[in-house]
C-alpha positions in Angstrom: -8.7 33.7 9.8 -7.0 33.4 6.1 -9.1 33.8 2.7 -10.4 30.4 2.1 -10.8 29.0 -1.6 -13.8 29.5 -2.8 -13.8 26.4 -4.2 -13.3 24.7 -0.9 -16.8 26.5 1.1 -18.8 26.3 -2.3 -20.2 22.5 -1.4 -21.2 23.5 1.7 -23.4 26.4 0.6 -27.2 25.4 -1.2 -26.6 24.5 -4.6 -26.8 27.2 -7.1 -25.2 30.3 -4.4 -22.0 32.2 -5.1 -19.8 32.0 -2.1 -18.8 35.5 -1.3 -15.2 36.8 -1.8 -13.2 35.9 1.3 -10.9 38.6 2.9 -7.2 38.9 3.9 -8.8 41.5 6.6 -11.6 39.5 7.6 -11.8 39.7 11.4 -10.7 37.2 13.5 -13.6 35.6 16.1 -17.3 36.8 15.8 -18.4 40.4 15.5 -19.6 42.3 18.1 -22.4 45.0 17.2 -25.9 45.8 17.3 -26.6 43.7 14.6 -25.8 40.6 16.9 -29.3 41.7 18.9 -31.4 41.0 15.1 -32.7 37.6 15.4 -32.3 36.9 11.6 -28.7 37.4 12.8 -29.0 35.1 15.7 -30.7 32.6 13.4 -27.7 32.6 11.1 -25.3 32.2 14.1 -26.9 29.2 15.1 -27.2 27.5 11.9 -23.6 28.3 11.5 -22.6 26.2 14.7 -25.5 23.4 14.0 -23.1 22.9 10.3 -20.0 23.1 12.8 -21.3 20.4 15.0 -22.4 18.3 12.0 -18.9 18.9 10.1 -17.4 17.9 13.8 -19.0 14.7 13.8 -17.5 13.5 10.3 -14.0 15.4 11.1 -13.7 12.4 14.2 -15.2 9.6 12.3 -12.7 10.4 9.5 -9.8 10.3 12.3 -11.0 7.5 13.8 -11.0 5.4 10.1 -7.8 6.7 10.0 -6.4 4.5 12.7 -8.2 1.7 11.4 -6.2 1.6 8.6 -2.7 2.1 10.2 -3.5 -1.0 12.5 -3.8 -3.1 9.3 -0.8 -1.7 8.0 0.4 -2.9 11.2 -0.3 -6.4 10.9 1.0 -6.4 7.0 4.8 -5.4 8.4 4.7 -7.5 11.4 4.3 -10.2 8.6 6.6 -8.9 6.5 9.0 -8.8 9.3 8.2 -12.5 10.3 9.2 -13.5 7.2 12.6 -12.2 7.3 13.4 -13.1 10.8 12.6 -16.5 9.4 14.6 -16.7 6.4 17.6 -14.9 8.2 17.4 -18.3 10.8 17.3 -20.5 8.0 20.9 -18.5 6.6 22.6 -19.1 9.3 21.9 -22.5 8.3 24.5 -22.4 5.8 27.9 -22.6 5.6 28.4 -19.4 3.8 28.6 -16.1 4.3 25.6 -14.2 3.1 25.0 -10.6 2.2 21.5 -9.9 1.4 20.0 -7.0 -0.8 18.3 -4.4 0.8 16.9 -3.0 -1.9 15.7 -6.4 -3.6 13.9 -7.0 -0.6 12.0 -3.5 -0.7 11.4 -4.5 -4.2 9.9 -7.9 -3.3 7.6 -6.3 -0.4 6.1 -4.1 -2.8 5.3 -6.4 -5.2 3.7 -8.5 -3.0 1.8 -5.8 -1.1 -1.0 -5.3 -3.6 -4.8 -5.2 -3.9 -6.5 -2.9 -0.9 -2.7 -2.5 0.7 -1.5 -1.0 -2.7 -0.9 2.3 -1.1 1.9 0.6 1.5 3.7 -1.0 -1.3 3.4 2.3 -3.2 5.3 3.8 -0.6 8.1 1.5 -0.2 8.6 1.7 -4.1 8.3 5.2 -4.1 11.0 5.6 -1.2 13.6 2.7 -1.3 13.3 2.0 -5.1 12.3 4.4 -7.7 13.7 2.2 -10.5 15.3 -1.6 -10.3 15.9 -4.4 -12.5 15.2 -8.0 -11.9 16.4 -10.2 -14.9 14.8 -9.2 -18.4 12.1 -7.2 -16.7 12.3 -3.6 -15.5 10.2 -2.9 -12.5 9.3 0.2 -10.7 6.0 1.3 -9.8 4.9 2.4 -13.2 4.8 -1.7 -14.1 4.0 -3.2 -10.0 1.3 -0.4 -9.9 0.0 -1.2 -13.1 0.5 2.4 -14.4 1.1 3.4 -18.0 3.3 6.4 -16.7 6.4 6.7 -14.8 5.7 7.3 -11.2 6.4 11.3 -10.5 5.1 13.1 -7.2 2.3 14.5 -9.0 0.9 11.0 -9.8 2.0 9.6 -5.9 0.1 12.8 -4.7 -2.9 12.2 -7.0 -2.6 8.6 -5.3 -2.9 10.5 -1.8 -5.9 12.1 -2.6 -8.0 9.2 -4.2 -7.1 7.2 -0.7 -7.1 10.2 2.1 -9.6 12.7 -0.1 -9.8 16.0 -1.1 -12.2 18.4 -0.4 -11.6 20.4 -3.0 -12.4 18.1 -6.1 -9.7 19.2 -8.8 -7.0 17.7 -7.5 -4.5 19.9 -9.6 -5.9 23.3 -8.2 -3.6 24.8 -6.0 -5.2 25.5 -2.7 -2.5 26.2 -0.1 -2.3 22.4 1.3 -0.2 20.0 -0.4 0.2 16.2 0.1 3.8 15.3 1.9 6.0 13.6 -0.1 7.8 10.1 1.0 11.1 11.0 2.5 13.4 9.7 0.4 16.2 10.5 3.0 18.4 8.1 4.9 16.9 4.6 4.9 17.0 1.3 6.9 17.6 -2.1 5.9 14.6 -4.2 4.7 16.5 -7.4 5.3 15.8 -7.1 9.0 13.3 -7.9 11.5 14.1 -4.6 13.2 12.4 -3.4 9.5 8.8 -3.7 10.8 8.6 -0.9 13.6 11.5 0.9 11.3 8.4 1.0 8.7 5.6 1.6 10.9 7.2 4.5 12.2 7.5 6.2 8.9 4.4 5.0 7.0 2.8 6.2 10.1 4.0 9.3 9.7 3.0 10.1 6.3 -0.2 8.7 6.8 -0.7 11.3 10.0 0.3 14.0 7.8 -1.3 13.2 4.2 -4.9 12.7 6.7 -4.6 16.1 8.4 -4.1 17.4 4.5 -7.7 16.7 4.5 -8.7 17.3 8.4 -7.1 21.0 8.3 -9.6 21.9 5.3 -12.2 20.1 7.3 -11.5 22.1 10.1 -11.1 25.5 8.2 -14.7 25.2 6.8 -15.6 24.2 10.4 -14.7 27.9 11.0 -16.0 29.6 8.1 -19.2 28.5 9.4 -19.0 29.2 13.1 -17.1 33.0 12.4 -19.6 34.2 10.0 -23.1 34.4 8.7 -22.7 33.5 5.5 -23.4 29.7 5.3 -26.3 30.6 8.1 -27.6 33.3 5.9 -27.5 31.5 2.4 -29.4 28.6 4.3 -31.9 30.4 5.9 -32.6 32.3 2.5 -32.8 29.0 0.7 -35.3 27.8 3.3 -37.5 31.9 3.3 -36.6 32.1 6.4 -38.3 29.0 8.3 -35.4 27.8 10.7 -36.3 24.2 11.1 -36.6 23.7 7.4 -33.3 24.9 7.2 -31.6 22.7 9.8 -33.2 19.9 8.3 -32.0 21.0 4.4 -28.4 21.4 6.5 -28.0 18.4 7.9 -29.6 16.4 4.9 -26.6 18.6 2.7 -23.8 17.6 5.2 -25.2 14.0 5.0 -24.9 13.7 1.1 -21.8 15.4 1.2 -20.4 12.9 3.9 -21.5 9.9 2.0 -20.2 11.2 -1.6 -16.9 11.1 0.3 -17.3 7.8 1.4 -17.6 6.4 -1.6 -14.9 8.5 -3.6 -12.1 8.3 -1.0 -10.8 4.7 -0.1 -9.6 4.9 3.5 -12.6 7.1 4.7 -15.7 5.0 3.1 -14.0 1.7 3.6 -12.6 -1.0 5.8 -9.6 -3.6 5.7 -10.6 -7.1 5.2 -8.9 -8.6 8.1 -5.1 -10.2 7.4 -4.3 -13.2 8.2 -1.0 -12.5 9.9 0.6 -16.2 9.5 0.0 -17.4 6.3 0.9 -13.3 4.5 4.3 -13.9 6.3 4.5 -17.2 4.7 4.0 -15.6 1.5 6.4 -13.2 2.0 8.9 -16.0 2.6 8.0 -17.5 -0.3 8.4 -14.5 -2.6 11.7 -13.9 -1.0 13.1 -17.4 -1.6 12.1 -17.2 -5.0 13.7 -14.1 -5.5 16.8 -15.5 -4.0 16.6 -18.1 -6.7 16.0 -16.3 -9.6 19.5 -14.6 -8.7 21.4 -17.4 -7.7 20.7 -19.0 -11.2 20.9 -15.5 -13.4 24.2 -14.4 -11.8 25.6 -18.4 -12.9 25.1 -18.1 -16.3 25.9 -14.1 -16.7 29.1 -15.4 -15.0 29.5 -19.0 -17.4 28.9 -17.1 -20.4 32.2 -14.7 -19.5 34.4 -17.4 -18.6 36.4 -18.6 -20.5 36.3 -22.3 -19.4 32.5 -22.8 -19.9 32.1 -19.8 -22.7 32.3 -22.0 -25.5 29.7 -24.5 -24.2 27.7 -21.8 -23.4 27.3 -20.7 -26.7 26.7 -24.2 -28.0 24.0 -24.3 -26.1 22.2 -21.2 -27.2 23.1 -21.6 -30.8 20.7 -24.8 -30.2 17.7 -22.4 -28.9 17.7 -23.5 -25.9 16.4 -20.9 -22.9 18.7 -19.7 -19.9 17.3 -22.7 -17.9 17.8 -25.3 -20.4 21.6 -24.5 -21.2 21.9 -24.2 -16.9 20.0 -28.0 -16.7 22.4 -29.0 -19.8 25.7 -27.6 -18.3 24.6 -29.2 -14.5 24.5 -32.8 -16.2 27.4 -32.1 -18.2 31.2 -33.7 -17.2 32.6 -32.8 -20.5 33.7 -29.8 -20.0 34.5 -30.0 -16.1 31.0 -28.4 -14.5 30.0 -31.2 -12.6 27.5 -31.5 -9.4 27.4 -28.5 -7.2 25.2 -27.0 -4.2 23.5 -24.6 -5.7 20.7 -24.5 -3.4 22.1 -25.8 0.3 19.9 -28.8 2.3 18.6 -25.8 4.6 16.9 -23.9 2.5 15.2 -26.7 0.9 14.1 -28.2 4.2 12.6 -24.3 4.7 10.8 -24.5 1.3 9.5 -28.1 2.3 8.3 -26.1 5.6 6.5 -23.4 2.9 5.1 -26.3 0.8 6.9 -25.6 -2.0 9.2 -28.3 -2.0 7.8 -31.5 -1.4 8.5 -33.0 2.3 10.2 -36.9 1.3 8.9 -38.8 5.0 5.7 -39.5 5.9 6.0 -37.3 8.8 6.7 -34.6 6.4 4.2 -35.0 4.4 1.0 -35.4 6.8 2.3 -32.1 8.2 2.5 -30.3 4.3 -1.6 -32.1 4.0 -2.3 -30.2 6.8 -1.1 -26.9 6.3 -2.9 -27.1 3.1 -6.2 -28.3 4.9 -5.2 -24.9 6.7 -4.8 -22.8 3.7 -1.4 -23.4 2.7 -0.4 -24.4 -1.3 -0.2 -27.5 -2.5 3.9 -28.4 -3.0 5.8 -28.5 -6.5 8.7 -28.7 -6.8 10.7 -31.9 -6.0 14.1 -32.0 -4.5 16.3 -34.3 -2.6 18.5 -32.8 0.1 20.4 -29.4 -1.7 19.6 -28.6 -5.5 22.4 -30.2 -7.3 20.9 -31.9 -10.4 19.5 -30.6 -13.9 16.3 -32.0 -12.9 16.1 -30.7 -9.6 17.1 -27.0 -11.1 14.8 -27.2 -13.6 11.8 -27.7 -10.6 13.3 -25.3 -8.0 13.7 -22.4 -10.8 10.5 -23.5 -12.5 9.1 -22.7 -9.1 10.5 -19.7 -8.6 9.6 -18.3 -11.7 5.9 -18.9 -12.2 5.4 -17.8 -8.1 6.9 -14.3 -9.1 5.3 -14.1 -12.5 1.6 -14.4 -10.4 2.6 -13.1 -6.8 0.8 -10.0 -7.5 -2.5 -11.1 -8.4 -2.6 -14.0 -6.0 -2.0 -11.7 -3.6 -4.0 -9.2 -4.2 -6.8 -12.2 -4.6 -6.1 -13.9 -1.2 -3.8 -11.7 1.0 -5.0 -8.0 0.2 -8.9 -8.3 -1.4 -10.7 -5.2 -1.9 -11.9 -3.1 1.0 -15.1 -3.4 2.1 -17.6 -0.4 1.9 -18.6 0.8 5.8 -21.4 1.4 7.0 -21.7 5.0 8.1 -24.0 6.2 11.4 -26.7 8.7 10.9 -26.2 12.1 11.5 -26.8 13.4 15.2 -29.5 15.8 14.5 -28.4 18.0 17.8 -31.4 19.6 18.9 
């Protein structure tokens, strides 16, 4: 087999030993000599595959955490994509043609996929949007990550190894296995229901491949031990030659190995906290409707301050301090220069957002139904409007809305949707005997 790092056996060996230098012409498979008849030999063989077996235990428990974790990625895009099968329904609502964003709603999933999920959100930043602006504020994944650098591939595969591990513990050392990056290439559109297997497949993939980072080191130590003597030996010495006492000082070694990874890398010493599938795609919905709002009233005034028929007003307006909302709520109630009433937001929508208890329902019907989905864990309504959004008033509550929702999206989230993992429990060690 190839050299191994000598960083990468040294944690296996008893503290305080100096792994020997590993050869480019060591041979492959066990020697075969008259030294294999020595029973110190044969003692070192065997303590060499009882570390195997240990190692081989933790090597399945790791897969099998992995796949843990991509089922609950699972259930975070099946909501994702519930959320835009149902605001693409309510579209078609309307009587007007409409082109959605794909990379506005990539932006919008990864904000809202925070807390123990960060990593998924991460990824969708890091692949669809490495830099986008949404009014005043410039997000990428320095700001939704809460970063104080720009995101580079170092930092994403630093990310990697906090959440899949590392066995060797400077991350920056080079030791001949490297994190994949995303795939930036070709993409898929976000503002489809089709998005969620599109997503899993991919996410899936990188996940497969940043975990057997860590599994092919697991299993190269694997065979370190079972090819040589040298972990046997260096046990064995440790121990003055007493073979139980050194199975026991292996095994106890492995174990405090095992749990210092546990509690150092996220996805192998933790669990999801189960999702609640229905009310996350809710959320989603929400953040995308908000997000559809914002634009709808940013892209009025960027296009009232150019023209020239509502220009001058415009600037009436701010000369008076007033905020971007204000002068919108001003020029809505305004006749004199020609604005009047308009649609900005169509009945549909609203009656969806009255649906989302955001809006609040105006029968009783409507009402007892919005009680009861926040008996269920829904938010209370607040924003009041009667059929489309075509006052001051009724822009001032819709945007108001909007606004504050995707000012605290991520921590609510993070808070209700996506709380932190919670620490497993791990099994003993089989002792093997």
């Amino acid at each position: 087999m190839a050299p191994l790092p000598i960083d990468l056996i040294k944690p296996f060996l008893p503290p305080g030993t100096t792994p020997r230098a590993q050869r480019d012409d060591s041979p492959s498979g066990r020697p075969r000599s008259d030294r294999e008849r020595d029973p110190k030999v044969v003692y070192e063989r065997d303590l060499g595959d009882y570390g195997w077996k240990l190692l081989d235990g933790v090597y399945k428990d790791y897969e099998a955490q992995i796949k843990v974790w991509k089922n609950a990625f699972k259930d975070v895009t099946a909501a994702y994509a519930t959320a835009v099968a149902m605001r693409a329904k309510t579209f078609t609502e309307v009587e007007e043609q409409y082109k959605a964003d794909a990379a506005r709603f990539a932006f919008i999933f990864s904000l809202v996929t925070s807390g123990a999920m960060t990593f998924l959100g991460a990824w969708v930043q890091y692949k669809f949007v490495p830099s986008f602006t949404v009014r005043k504020y410039k997000w990428d994944l320095a700001s939704v990550m809460q970063m104080n650098e720009p995101q580079t591939l170092d930092r994403f595969s630093k990310m990697q190894a906090a959440i899949f591990g590392n066995l060797v513990k400077d991350v920056g050392k080079e030791i001949g296995k490297k994190f994949p990056a995303p795939d930036r290439r070709g993409s898929y559109p976000m503002d489809q229901p089709s998005v969620a297997a599109n997503m899993d497949a991919d996410f899936s993939r990188l996940v497969d491949e940043s975990a057997e980072v860590v599994l092919s080191q697991l299993r190269d130590v694997q065979m370190w031990m079972n090819q040589g003597t040298e972990f046997g030996a260096a046990w064995l010495a440790r121990e003055k030659g007493n073979v139980e006492q050194a199975r026991t000082a292996v095994r106890q070694h492995i174990d405090t190995i095992r749990m210092r990874w546990a509690a150092e890398w996220e996805f192998f010493g933790k669990i999801p906290v189960k999702i609640a599938r229905h009310f996350l795609a809710d959320h989603y919905e929400r953040a995308l409707w908000a997000d559809y709002i914002h634009e709808v009233f940013d892209r009025a005034m960027a296009a009232m301050s150019k023209s020239s028929r509502y220009k001058r007003r415009v600037e009436e307006l701010a000369k008076a301090g007033l905020s971007d909302l204000e002068q919108l709520e001003n020029l809505e109630e305004d006749w004199r220069e020609g604005f009047g009433h308009h649609n900005w937001i169509e009945s549909p929508i609203v009656n969806r957002l009255k649906e989302l208890n955001v809006v609040f329902a105006e029968t009783n019907k409507g009402s007892l139904d919005q009680a009861n989905r926040m008996i269920d864990g829904s938010p209370r309504p607040e924003a009041r409007v009667k059929g489309a959004v075509d006052t001051g008033k009724e822009i001032d509550e819709i945007y108001g809305w909007a606004d504050m929702f995707l000012m605290g999206v991520r921590d609510t989230t993070a808070h209700r949707f996506f709380p932190e993992s919670k620490p497993r429990r791990l099994d003993p060690l089989p002792s093997y005997r």
